[in-house]
N, C-alpha and C positions, 0 to 999 in steps of 0.2 A: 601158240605164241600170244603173247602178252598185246593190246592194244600198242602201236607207236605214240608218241608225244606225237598230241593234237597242236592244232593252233592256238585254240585256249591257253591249254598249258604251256605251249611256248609263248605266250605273250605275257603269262605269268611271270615265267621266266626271265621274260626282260625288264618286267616290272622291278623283281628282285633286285636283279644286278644295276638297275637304275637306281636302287634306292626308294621306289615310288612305296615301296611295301618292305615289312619288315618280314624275317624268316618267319617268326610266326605265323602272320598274317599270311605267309606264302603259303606255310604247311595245311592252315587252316583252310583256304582257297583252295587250294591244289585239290580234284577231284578224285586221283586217287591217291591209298596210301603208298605214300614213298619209301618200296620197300628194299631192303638186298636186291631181292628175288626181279624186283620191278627194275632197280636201277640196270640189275646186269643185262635184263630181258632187252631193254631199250641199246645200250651198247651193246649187245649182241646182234641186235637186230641193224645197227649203224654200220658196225664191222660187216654183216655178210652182204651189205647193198652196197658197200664202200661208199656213206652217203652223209658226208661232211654237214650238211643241212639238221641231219641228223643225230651225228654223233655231239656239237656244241651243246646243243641241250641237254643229252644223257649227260656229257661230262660234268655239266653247272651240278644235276642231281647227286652227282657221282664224287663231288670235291670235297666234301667235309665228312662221307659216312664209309668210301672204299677204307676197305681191311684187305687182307694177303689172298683172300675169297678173290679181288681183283685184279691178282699180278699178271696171272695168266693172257689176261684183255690187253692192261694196261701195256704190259712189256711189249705187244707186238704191234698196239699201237705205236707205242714209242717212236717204232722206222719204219714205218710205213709210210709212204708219201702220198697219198688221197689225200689226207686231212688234214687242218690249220692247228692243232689241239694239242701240238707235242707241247710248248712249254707247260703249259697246265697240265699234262701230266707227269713230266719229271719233275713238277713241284709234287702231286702226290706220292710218286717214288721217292720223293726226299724223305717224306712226314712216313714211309711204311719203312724207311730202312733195309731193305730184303737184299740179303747175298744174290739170289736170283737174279737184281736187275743189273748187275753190275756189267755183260755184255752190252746188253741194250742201251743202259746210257754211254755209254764209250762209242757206240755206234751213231748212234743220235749225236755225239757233238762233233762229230768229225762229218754227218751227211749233211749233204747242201739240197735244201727244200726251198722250191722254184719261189713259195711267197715269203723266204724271210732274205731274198737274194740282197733286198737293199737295206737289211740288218747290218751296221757295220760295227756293232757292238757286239754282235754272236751270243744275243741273251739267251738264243736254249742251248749252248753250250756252255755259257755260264750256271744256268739251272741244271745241266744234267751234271758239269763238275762240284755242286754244290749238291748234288743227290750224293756223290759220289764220296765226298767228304764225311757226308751225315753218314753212310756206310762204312767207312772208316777201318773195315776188314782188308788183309793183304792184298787182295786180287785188289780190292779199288783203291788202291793206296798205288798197284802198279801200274793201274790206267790213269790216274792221275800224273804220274811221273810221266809214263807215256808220253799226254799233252802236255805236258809241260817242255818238250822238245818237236813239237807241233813248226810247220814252216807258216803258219799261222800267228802273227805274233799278238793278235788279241787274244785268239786263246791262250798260249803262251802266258800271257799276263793271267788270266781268268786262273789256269790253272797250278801258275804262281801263289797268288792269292791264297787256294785250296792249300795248299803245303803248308803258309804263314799256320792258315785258320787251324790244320791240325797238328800243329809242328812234326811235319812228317824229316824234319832233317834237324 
């Protein structure tokens, strides 16, 4: 097993996301190489501690370089409820497109996770019917419809929207 993200490099990390440092200047700082191999190590190792503390930082690593190499992680992330990290990753399930995750986002917008309970905009059900969209294959055209008859009426609307965006009617 792959060393876990230190505190260093999670401090890096927030450097980043603050702006304090540009990605270059991150990649170059950053003490080791940021690789596949290393991104998955870290979300793997997040997943089998169920350790939220841990998995934030893998994801930051993990947002702009996961490929289909990632579904397997990401998807079971998706609904799993330990961790804060769903909508950042139904943003990457959006950007990978994959037939694959089309249970999982369907599942994810319909679960209710104890920290988004005072969401009253249901933004990761908005992100996962906007995954859902960008996959744009049958099966997620009929989860889409699905919510869109949702006793939920933000999703309802959310998953209105999706229909407009791909003129599924």
């Amino acid at each position: 097993m792959l060393n876990s993200i230190n505190e260093q490099e999670r401090a890096l990390i927030i450097k980043l996301l603050s702006n304090k440092i540009t990605q270059q200047e991150f990649e170059k700082l950053y003490p080791v190489p940021i690789t596949k191999a290393y991104v998955l190590e870290c979300l793997n190792e997040a997943v089998e501690l169920e350790d939220d503390d841990k998995l934030w930082p893998a994801m930051v690593l993990a947002y702009d370089g996961a490929d289909t190499d990632f579904l397997p992680i990401l998807e079971g992330l998706l609904v799993a409820e330990w961790h804060t990290s769903h909508e950042n990753i139904a943003l990457i399930l959006q950007r990978l497109k994959s037939t694959t995750s089309v249970q999982c986002l369907f599942k994810a917008a319909t679960m209710h996770f104890t920290y988004l309970e005072e969401d009253e905009f249901f933004d990761l059900a908005r992100k996962c019917l906007w995954a859902l969209g960008s996959i744009n294959n049958e099966e997620a055209r009929e989860m889409i419809k699905s919510l869109a008859n949702s006793d939920n009426e933000v999703i309802r609307e959310h998953a209105q929207e999706q229909i407009q965006r791909i003129k599924l009617y």
